[in-house]
N, C-alpha and C positions, 0 to 999 in steps of 0.2 A: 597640464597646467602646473605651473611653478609654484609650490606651498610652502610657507615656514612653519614651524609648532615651536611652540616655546613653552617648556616646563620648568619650573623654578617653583622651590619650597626654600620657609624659613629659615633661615641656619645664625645665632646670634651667638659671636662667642669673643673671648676678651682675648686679650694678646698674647704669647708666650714670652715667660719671663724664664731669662738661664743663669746658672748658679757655679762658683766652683764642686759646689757639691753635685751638681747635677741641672737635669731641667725639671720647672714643674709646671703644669700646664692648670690656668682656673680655665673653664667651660662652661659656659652654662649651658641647661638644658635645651636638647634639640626640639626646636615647634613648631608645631603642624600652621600651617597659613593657605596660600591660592595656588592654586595650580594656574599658570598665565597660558594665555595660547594665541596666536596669529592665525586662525586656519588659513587664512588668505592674504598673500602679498599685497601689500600697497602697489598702486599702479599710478603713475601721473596722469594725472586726466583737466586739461583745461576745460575747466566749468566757467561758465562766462568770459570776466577777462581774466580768470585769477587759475592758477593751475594748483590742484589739491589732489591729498593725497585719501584717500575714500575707503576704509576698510573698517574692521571692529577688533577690538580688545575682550577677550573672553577669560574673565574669573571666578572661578568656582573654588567657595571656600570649605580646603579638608579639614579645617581647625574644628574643634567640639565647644564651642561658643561662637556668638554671633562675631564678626569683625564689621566693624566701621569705614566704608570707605573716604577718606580724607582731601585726597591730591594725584591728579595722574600726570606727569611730565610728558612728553616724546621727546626727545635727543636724536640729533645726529653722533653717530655711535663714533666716530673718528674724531669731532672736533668736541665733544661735548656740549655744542649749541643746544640750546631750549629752540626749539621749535615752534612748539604749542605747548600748553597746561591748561586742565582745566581743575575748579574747585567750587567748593559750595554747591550755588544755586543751580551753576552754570555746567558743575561736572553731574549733578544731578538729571538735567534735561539730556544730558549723552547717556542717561544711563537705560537699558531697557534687559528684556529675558525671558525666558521660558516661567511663567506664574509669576510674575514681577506685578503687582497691579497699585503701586504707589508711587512715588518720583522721590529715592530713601536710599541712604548711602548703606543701610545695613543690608548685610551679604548674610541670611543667617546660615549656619550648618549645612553643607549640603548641596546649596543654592547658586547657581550659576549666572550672574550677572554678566551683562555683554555692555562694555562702552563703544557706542558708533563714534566714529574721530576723520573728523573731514580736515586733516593737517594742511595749512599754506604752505607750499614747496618755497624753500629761499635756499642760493646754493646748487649742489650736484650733491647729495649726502648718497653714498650708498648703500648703510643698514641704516637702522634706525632702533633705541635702546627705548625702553620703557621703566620711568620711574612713577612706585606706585607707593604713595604712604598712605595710613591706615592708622587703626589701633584696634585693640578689644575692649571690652567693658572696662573703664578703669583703670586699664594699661597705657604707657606711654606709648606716644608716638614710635612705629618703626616705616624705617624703609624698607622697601623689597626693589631691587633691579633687574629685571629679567633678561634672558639673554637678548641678542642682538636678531632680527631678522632684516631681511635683504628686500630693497625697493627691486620690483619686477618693472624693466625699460622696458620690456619688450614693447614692438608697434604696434600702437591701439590704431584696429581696423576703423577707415574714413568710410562711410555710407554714405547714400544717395537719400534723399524725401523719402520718407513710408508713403505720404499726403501727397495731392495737390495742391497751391494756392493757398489761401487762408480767408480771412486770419483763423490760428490753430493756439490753441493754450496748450502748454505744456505742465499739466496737471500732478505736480508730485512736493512732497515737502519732507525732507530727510526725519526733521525730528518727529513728524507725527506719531502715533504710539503706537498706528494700527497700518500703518504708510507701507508703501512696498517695501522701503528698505530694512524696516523693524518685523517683517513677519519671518519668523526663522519656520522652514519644512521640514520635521522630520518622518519621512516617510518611509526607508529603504536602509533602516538603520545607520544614518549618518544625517547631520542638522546640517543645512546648506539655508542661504537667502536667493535663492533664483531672480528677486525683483533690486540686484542692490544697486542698479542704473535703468530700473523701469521707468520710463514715461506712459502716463494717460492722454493721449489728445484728445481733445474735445473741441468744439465751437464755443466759443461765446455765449451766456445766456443773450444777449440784446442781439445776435446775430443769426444766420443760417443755420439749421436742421441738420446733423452731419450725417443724421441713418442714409447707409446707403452711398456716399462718396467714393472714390477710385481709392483703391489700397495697394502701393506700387512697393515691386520688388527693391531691396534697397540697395541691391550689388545682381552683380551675373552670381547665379549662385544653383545652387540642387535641391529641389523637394525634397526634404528627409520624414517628415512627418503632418500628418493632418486631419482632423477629425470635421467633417460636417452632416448635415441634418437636421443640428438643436434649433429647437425655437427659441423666441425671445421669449422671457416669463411674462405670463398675462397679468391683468391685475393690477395688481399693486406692485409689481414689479420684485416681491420677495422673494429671493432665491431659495428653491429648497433642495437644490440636489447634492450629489456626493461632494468631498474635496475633489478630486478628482474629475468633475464636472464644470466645475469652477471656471475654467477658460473658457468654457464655451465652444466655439467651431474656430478652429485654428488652423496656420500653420507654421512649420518651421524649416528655416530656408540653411541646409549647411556652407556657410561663408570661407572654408577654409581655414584650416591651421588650427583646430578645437574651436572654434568658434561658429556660435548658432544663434542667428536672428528670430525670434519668436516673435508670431503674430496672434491677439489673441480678442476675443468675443466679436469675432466676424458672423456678418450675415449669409444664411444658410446659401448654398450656389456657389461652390469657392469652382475658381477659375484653373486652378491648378494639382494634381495630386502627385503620391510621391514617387519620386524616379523621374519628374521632369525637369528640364532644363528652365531657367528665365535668366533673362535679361533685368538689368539694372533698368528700373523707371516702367517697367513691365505692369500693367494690371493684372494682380494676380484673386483679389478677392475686392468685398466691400464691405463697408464699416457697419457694424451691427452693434447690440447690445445682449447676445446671450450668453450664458451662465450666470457669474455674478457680477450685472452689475445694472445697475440704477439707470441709468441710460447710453443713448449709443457713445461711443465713444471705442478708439484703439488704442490696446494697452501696445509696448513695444518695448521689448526687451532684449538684448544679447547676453546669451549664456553658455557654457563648455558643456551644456550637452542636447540632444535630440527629444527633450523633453521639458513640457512650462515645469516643474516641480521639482525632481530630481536634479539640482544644476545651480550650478552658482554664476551670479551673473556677474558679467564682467562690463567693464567699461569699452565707449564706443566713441565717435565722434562722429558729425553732421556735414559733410566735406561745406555745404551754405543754406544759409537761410537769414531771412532779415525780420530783425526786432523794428515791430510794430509799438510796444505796450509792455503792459505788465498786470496783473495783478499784486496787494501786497502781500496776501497771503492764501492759503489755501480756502479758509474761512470766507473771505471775500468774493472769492468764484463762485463758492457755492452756494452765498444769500444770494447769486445775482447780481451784486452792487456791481455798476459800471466798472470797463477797467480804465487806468490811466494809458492813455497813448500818447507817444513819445512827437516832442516837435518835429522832429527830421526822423523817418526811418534809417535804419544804424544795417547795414550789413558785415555778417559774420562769416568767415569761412574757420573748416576745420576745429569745431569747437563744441561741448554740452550744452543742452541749453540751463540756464537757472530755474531755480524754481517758478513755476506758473508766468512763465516768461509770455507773451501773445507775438507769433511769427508767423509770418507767409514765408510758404514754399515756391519754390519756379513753377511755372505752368507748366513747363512743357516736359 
């Protein structure tokens, strides 16, 4: 998989000035500020009709006071276009982290802040620069410019249905706090987001029952991993078992090229284990509700590695399916409140879906 890292500290210093006597240089002192980092290339991924650029901003500040977060730019690093900026209210709701439990531009000592940045593509730009301003207590406004990293072209693998039919919600909302995209793992001494293109599908509350529907391979692909046997939790449905429980009975299909289709809180009886062959549209399990989760429903994800956890996930695309509907928010799904359905069914090929989008899959 293709990475950038971007490291950049403070450095503020005034111009040199030269003399027939000589040169003399003023300086001011060198200051400690963010350590910036990309771990993950942006990818172009059309999400709806709009193609975005989907990754996170990670600043952790070495300075020995708190710093103020202010203004984050992205640039095309060649033309210096603005792309996106976010500020205020707005750079705040992008902001999340490891013990972050308030929606607050203060970074204190220590503290690693992540902004998620869903950039609008306009253009061909092939790096893209990060302008971040700031201040400390009291201090003036400064800028910080990190270096440049690199958009990853490469081809984002087209899929078949996980599903059959529908209609199917497509259950995810980027800024949630606790949402797939915002859970960062670290398990294996390194922080990876395994869920940062998860979908939940689910049924409709005012509709069919999903426990139990056909769960189809989404490519000709290879068994690489699987766990079944777990029950669904009794009860009250409160999950109590390990992180590592958490998926429930899976599998995961290796798609070629680093890339790995994960399937996860399938119902016990999976159809396939590892070292077999499937076909694209293949039934290979059925839609369950074990480890954590509330009811039935399949999570579905693509990520670089043979593991739900361990793995950063990467963007995918639907080669078709047709918008039915929508919910407007995630909130909305899950009072039950009706969703909106669309006058004319819209069909899509090769595309994400939006968030809590309502879509049938082909039958067949």
């Amino acid at each position: 998989m293709k990475r950038a890292a971007l490291s950049a500290f403070l450095l503020i210093t005034a111009g040199l000035s030269c003399s027939s006597a000589g040169i003399s240089q003023t300086q001011e002192p060198v200051r400690q500020s963010f350590d910036v980092q990309v771990p993950v290339s942006p990818v172009p991924v059309r999400i709806g009709d709009a193609t975005r650029l989907r990754y996170e901003l990670h600043l952790t500040n070495f300075a020995s006071r708190p710093l103020t977060l202010m203004r984050v730019r992205i640039l095309d690093a060649a033309t210096g276009m603005v792309m996106a900026g976010y500020e205020g209210a707005e750079l705040r709701r992008h902001l999340g982290g490891p013990g972050a439990t308030a929606e607050t531009g203060v970074i204190a000592p220590g503290m690693r802040r992540v902004v998620y940045l869903g950039v609008p593509l306009t253009g061909a730009p092939g790096k893209l620069l990060h302008r971040i301003e700031f201040h400390a207590e009291g201090g003036e406004p400064v800028t910080l410019e990190a270096g440049a990293v690199d958009i990853d072209r490469r081809p984002v693998p087209v899929l078949g249905p996980p599903l059959r039919g529908g209609p199917w919600v497509a259950v995810y909302e980027p800024a949630m706090e606790r949402g797939h995209r915002r859970v960062v793992y670290a398990v294996d001494g390194r922080a990876r987001i395994p869920g940062r293109f998860a979908i939940d599908w689910m049924k409709p509350r005012d509709g069919d029952v999903a426990l139990g529907a056909d769960v189809l391979a989404v490519a000709d692909a290879i068994v690489v991993g699987t766990r079944d046997g777990m029950a669904a939790p009794a009860g009250d449905g409160d999950f109590r078992g390990s992180l590592g429980e958490a998926a429930g009975n899976y599998i995961v299909l290796d798609l070629g090229e680093g890339r790995y289709a994960t399937y996860e809180h399938l119902k016990p009886g999976l159809l396939v284990e590892p070292g077999d062959r499937v076909e694209k549209g293949e039934v290979i399990a059925a839609l369950g509700m074990t480890g954590q989760a509330t009811g039935p429903h399949l999570h579905f994800h693509v990520s670089d590695a043979a593991e739900p956890l361990p793995a950063e996930g990467r963007p995918y695309l639907f080669s078709d399916f047709t918008i039915v509907g929508s919910y407007p928010t995630m909130d909305a799904f899950s009072r039950g409140d009706p969703w909106h359905r669309r006058p004319a069914p819209l069909n899509i090929e090769h595309s994400f879906p939006s968030p809590n989008v309502v879509v049938r899959f082909p039958e067949g």
